[in-house]
C-alpha positions as a Markdown table, in Angstrom:
| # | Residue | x | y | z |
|---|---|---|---|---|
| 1 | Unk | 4.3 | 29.0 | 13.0 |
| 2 | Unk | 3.0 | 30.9 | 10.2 |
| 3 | Unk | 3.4 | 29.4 | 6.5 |
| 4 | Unk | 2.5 | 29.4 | 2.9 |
| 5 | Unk | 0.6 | 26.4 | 1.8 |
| 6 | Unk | 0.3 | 25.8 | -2.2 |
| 7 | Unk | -2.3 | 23.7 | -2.6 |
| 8 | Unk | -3.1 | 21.9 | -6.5 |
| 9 | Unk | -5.7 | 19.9 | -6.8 |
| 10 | Unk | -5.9 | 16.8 | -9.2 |
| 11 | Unk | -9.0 | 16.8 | -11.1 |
| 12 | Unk | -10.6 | 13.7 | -9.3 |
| 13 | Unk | -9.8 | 15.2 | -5.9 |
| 14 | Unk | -11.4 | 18.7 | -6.9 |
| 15 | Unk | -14.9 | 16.7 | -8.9 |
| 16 | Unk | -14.7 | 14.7 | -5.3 |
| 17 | Unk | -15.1 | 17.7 | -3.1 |
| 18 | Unk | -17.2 | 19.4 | -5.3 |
| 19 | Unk | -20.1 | 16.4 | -5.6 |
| 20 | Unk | -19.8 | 16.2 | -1.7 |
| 21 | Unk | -19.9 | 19.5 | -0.1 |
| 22 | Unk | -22.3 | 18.3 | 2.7 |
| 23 | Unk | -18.8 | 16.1 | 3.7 |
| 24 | Unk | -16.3 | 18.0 | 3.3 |
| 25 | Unk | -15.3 | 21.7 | 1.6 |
| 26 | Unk | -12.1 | 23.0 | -0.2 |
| 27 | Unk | -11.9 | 25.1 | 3.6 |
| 28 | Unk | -12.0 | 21.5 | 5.8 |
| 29 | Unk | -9.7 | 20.5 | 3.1 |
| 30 | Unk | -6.9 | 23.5 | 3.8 |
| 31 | Unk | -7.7 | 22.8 | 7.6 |
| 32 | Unk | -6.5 | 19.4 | 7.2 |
| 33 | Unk | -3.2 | 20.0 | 5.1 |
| 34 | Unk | -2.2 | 22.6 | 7.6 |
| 35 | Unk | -2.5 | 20.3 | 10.6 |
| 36 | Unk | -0.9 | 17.6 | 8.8 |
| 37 | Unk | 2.2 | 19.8 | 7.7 |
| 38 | Unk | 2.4 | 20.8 | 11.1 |
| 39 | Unk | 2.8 | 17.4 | 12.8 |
| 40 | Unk | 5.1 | 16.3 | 10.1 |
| 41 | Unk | 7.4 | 19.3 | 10.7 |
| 42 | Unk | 7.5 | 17.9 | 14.7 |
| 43 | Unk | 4.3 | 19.7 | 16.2 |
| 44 | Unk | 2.3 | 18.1 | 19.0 |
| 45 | Unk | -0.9 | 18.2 | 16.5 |
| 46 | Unk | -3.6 | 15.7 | 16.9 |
| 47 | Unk | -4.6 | 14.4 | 13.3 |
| 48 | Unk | -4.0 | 11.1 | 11.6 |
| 49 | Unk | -1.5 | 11.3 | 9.2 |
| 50 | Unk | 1.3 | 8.7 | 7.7 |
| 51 | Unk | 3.5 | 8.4 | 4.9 |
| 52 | Unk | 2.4 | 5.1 | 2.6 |
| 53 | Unk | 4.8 | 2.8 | 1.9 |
| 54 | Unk | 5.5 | 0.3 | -1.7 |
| 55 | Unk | 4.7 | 1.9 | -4.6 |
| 56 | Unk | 3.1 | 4.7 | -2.8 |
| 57 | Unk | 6.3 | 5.6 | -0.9 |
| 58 | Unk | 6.7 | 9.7 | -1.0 |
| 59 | Unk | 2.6 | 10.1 | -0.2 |
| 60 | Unk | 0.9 | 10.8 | 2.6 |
| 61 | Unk | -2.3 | 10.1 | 3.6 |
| 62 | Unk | -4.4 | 12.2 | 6.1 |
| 63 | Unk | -7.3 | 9.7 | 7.8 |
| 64 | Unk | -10.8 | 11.8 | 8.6 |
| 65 | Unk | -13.5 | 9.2 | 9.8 |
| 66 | Unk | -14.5 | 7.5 | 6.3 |
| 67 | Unk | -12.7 | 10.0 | 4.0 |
| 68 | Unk | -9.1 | 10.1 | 2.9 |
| 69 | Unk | -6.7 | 12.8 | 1.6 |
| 70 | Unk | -3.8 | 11.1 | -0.3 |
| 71 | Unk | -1.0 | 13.9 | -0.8 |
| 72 | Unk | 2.5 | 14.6 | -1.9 |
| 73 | Unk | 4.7 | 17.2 | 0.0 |
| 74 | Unk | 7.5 | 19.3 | -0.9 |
| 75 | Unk | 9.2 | 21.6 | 1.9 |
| 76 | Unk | 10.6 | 24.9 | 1.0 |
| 77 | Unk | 9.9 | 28.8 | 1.4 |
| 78 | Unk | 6.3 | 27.9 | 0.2 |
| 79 | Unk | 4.6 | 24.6 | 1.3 |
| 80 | Unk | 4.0 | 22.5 | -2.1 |
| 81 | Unk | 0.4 | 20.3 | -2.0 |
| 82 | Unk | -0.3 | 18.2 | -4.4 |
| 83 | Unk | -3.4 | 16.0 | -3.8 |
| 84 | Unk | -3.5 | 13.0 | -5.5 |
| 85 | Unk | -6.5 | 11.9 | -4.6 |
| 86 | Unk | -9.5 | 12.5 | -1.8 |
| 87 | Unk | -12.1 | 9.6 | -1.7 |
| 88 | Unk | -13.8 | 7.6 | 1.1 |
| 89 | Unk | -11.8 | 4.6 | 2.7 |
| 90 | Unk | -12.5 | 1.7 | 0.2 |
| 91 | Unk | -12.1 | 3.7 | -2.7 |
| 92 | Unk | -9.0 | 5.4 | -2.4 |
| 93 | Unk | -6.0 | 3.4 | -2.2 |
């Protein structure tokens, strides 16, 4: 399956990524999203993903050892990505 991702940053996500490159890069990043998009459109992908529920209900959070990728997700002819947030586990919710 072959799809457009749009991916938009918010501006603590992007300062996160770029003050730890030696963790994680904007590459790992896309690598993640695509996975995760994957398995919530009902592929057999291995990744840790799940939607949050209370007042977070309509993110999704993406769970890579210590770090975190909180997301929204709109479906269409483009994949929409908006990431709310990317921070390590303590930090982020």
């Amino acid at each position: 399956m072959i799809f457009e991702l749009d991916i938009n940053y918010s501006k603590t996500s992007e300062k996160f990524v770029l003050k730890n490159k030696s963790i994680i890069s904007f590459v790992k990043v896309r690598e993640l999203l695509e996975k995760g998009i994957k398995k919530l459109n009902n592929h057999d992908i291995n990744i840790d993903i799940k939607e949050l529920k209370g007042k977070f209900q309509g993110l999704y959070r993406i769970r890579k050892g210590d770090l975190r990728i909180i997301f929204r997700y709109y479906k269409g002819e483009i994949h929409i990505v908006n990431i709310e947030k990317i921070d390590f586990r303590g930090d982020v919710y």
